[in-house]
C-alpha positions in Angstrom: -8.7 -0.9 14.8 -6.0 1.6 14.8 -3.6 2.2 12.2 -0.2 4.0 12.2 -0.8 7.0 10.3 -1.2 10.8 10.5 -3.8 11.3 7.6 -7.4 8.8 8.7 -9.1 8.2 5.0 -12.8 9.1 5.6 -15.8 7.0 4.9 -16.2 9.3 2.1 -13.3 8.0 0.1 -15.6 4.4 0.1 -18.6 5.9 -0.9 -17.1 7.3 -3.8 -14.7 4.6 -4.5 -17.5 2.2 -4.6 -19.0 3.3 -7.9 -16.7 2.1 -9.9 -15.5 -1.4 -8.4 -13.5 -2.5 -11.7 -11.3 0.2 -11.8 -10.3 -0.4 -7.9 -9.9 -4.2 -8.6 -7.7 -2.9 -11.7 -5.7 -1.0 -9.3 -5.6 -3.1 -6.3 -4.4 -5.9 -8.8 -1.5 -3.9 -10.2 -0.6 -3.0 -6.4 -0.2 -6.5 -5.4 2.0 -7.1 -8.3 4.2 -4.2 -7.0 4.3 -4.7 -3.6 5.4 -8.7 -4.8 8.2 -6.7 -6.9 9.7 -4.4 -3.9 9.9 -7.5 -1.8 11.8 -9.3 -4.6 14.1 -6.3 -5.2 15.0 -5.8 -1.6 16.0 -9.3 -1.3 18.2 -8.9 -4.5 19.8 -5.9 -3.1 20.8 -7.0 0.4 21.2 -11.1 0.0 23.2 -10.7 2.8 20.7 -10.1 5.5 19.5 -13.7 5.8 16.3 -12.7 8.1 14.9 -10.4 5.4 15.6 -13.0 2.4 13.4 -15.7 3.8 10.6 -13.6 5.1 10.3 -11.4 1.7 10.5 -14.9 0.1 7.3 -15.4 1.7 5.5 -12.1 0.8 6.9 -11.9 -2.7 4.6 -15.4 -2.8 1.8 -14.5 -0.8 1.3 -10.9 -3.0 1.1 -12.8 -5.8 -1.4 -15.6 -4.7 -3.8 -11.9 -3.8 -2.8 -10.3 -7.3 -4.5 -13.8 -8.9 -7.1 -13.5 -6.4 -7.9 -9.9 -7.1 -7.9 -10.7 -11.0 -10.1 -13.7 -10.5 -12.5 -11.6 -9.1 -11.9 -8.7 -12.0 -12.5 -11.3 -14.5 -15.8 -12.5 -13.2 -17.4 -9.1 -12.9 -16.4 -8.4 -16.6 -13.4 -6.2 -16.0 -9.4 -6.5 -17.4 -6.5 -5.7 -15.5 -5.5 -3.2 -18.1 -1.9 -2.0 -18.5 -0.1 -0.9 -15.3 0.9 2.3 -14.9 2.8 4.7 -12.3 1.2 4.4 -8.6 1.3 8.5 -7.8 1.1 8.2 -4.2 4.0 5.8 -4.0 5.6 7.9 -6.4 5.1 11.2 -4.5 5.9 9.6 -1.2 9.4 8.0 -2.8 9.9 11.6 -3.9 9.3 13.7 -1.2 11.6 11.9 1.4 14.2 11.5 -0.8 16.3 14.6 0.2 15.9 14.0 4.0 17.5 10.6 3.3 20.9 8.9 4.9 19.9 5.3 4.1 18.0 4.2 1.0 18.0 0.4 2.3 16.3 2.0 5.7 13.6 4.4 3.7 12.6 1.5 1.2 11.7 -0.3 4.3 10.0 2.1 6.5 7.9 3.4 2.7 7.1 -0.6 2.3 5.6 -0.4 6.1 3.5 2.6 5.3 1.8 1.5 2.3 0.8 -2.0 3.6 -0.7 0.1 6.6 -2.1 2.6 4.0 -3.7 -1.0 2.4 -4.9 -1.9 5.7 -6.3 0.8 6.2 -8.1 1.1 2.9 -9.2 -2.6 3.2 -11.2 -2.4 6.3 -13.0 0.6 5.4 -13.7 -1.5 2.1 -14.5 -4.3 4.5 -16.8 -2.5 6.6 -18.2 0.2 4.7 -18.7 -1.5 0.9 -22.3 -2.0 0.2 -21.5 -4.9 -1.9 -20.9 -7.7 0.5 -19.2 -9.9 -2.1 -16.0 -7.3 -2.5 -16.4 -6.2 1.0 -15.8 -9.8 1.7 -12.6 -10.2 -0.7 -11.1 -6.9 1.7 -12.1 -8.7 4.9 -10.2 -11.9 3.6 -6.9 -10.1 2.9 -7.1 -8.1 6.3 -4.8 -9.9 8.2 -2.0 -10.8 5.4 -1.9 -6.4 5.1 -1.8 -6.8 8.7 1.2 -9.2 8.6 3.0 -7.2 6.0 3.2 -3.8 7.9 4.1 -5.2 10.6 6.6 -7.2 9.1 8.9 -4.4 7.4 8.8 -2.2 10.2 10.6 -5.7 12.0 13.0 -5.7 9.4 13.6 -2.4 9.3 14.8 -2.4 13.5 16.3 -5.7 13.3 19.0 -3.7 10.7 18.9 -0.7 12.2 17.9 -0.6 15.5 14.5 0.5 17.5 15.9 4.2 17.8 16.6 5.3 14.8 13.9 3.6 12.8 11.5 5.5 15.4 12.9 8.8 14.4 12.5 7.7 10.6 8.8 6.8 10.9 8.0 9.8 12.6 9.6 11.9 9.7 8.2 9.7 6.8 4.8 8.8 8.2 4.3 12.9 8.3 5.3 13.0 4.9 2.8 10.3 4.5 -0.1 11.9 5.6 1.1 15.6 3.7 1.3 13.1 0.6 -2.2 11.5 1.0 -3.9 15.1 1.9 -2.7 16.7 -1.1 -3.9 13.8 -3.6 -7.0 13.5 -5.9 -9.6 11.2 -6.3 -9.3 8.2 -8.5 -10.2 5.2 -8.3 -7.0 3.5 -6.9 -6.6 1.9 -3.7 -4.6 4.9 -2.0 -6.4 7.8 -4.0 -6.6 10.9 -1.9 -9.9 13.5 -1.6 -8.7 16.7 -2.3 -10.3 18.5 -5.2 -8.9 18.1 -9.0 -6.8 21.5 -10.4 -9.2 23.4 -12.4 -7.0 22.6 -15.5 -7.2 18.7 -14.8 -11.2 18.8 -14.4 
């Protein structure tokens, strides 16, 4: 399966992320609770475009049947979901492209598009690669809906904006994308990077 990004996660990343399942399920629950939240707040921002209201409708729903899913599955293995906190790869990412930026509505949607593909790409390494076939299994199940999602928003994103210029936006942002991920640290968080802690931070 290929995905559409510049910076492949290695197997590594899985091995590491594997010893300590309750934080990831922490995470990956308080990620489907965002990702249900930037689909509601780009439909309350542009009511207008009737294609994206219904379709976000949808995945507002369907991120927050996962986020119980996710929990369920936190609860049973003894975990809590904790409180949320900031998400430092979206954060970075949101910051970083902000001064190249002529459309905020067009960046929110091509930033929504990489994550999801950053998810996907995260679950089926999970999927594959876990050696705990009960979470492996929980990654394969929500495969396609990551799938679905990426593809979705970059659909959106050329249906208001047309093929051309939302080419030339993913080309800038996914770059930034993979800069972003390359330069993070390790935690364990769904899209955690590998690069080594500051020696003030260890």
């Amino acid at each position: 399966m290929g995905f559409p990004l510049d910076w492949p996660t290695p197997v590594e990343w899985v091995l590491r992320i594997a010893r300590e399942p309750l934080a990831l399920l922490a995470d990956h629950a308080h990620c489907e609770l965002k990702a249900a939240t930037t689909a509601q707040s780009l439909i309350a921002k542009n009511p207008e475009q009737r294609s994206l209201v219904l379709a976000l409708g949808d995945v507002a729903i369907e991120e927050m049947q996962h986020f119980v899913r996710v929990v369920q599955e936190l609860h049973l293995r003894g975990g809590e979901l904790g409180p949320q906190d900031e998400n430092p790869y979206a954060a970075r990412l949101h910051a970083v492209s902000a001064p190249t930026r002529a459309s905020l509505f067009l960046d929110r949607l091509v930033i929504a598009h990489l994550i999801e593909a950053r998810s996907l790409e995260r679950f089926h390494l999970l999927a594959h690669h876990l050696a705990d076939a009960r979470l492996a299994a929980l990654y394969q199940e929500l495969l396609p809906s990551e799938a679905a999602h990426q593809g979705l928003y970059l659909r959106l994103a050329r249906e208001a904006f047309g093929v051309d210029a939302v080419a030339v936006r993913v080309a800038r942002l996914r770059a930034l994308e993979g800069e972003v991920m390359a330069a993070l640290p390790f935690e364990p968080r769904v899209h955690s990077g590998l690069a080594p802690l500051p020696v003030a931070a260890r």
